[in-house]
N, C-alpha and C positions, 0 to 999 in steps of 0.2 A: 491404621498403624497399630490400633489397639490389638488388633485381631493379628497382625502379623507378628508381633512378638511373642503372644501367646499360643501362637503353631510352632515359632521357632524357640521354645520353652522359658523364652523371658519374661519370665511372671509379674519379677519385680516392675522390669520397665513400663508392665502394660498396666500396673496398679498405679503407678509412678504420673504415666501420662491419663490414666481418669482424676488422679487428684487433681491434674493442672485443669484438666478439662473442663470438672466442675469447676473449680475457682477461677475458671475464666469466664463464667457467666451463660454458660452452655448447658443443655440440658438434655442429661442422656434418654435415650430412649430405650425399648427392649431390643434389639439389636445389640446394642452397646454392652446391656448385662446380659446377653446368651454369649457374648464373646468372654466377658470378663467370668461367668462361670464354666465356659471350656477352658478356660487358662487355669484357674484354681482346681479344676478336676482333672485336668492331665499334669499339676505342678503339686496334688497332693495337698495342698491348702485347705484341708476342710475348714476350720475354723472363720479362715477369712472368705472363702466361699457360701459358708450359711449366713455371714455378715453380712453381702454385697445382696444375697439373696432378702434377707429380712427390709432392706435398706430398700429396693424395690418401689414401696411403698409409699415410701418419705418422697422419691419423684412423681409421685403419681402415674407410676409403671405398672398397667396389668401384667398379672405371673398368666403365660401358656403353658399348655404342653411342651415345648421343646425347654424352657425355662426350668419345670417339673425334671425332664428326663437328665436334663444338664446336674441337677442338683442330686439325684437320685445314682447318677452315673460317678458323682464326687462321692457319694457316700458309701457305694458301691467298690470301685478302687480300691477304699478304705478299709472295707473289712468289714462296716456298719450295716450289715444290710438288713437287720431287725430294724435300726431306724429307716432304712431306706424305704422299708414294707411302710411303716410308719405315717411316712411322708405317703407315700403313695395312698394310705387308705385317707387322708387326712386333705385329700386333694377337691376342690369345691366343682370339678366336672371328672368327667368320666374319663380314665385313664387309657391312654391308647396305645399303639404300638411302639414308639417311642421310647415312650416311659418303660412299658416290661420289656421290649429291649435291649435298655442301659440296663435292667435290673437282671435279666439274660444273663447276658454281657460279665457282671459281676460276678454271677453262680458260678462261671465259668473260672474266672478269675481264683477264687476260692473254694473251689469243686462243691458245691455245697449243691448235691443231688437231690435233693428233697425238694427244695425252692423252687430248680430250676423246671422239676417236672408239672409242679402248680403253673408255672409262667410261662415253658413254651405249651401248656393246653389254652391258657389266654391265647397266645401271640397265633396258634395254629387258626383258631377263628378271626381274630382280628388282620392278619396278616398272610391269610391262609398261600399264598404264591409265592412268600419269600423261603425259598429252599435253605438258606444259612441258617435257620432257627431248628427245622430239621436235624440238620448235619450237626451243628454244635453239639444239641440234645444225645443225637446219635454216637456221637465221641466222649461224649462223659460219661456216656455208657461204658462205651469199650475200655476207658481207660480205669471204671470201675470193673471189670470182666462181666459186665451183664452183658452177654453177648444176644441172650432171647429179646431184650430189652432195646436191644440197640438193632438187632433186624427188622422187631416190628416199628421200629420208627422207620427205619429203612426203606420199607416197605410198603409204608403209609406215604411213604415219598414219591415211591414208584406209582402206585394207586391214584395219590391225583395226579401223576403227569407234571411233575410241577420240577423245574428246570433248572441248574444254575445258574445264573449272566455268567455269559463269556468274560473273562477278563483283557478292559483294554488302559492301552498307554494314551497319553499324549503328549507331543510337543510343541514347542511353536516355534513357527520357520518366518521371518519376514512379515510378522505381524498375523501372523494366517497360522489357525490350530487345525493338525492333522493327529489325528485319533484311528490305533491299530488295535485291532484283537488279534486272537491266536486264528490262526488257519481265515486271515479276514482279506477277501478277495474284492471289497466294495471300494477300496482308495482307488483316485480317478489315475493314481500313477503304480495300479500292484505290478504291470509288469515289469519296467523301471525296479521298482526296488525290489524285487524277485531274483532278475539281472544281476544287479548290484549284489544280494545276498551271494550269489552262485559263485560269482568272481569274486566274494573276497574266502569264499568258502576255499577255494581252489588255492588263495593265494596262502591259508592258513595252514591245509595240507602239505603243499610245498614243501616252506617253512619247516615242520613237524619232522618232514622227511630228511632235511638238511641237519637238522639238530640227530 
């Protein structure tokens, strides 16, 4: 419940319901606070995000990596990201892709090109297959006119072969999740909904022509 308020930006309810939580005799776990630090980092909470994060402790909650990247991605949003560096040098294991990331993520956020070229040459070894760190790097480029800048990233993309994911949907139909990507011929029903696409395409032109 915790987690579902805080995707659907109910901050308040989901602090609302760990108070009751604790004081019903329950005992959260790190689950609990990596939800409650996405909630305070996409609701702009820093304050009571580095609280929930300190407080950690007082349960007897080891801090992770994803724990790290959650707090660094709240302080990141914020504009902070001298502390965020901060935190991240300040971390008791070695920081991984996650963490620079969210700290990515932020450059991006606040155009702040200097940062971001330190942290995607991290994220390029640590993460060297994800093409989004690439592309980001490569559009902050463009959108600073470093166009030499933004080829050889380009470029460095092309060179390792390294791919975007397709982007896919899903739905659920009668308890059963069926998952599409673009140009994706592997659902056990693509000619059916091929079909289907064709005839309402028809029915759409029609239409069009009538108006």
């Amino acid at each position: 419940m915790m987690r579902c308020y805080g995707m659907h930006g109910h901050a308040d309810e989901a602090l609302q319901m760990f108070s009751q939580f604790v004081e019903s005799g329950l005992h959260p776990d790190g689950v609990v606070f990596l939800c409650l630090l996405s909630t305070c980092s996409h609701s702009g909470m820093v304050t009571k995000g580095l609280e929930l994060f300190e407080e950690m402790g007082d349960y007897g909650v080891e801090k992770n990596e994803k724990h790290y990247a959650c707090v660094v991605d709240l302080l990141g949003r914020a504009g902070l990201l001298d502390q965020a560096v901060k935190l991240i040098e300040s971390m008791p294991m070695q920081a991984g892709k996650d963490v620079y990331g969210a700290l990515l993520g932020a450059c991006r956020i606040h155009n702040n090109i200097e940062l971001a070229e330190e942290v995607a040459e991290k994220l390029f070894v640590l993460d060297p297959e994800n093409a989004g760190r690439y592309i980001l790097l490569a559009s902050m480029y463009e959108d600073a006119c470093r166009w030499e800048d933004a080829a050889r990233v380009r470029k460095l993309l092309r060179d390792k072969n390294v791919k975007k994911p397709t982007g896919r949907s899903s739905i659920e139909m009668d308890c059963t999740y069926h998952t599409f990507g673009a140009d994706d011929e592997s659902h056990p029903y693509t000619d059916q909904i091929f079909n289907t696409l064709e005839r309402l395409g028809r029915i759409i032109e029609d239409q069009t022509v009538m108006v």
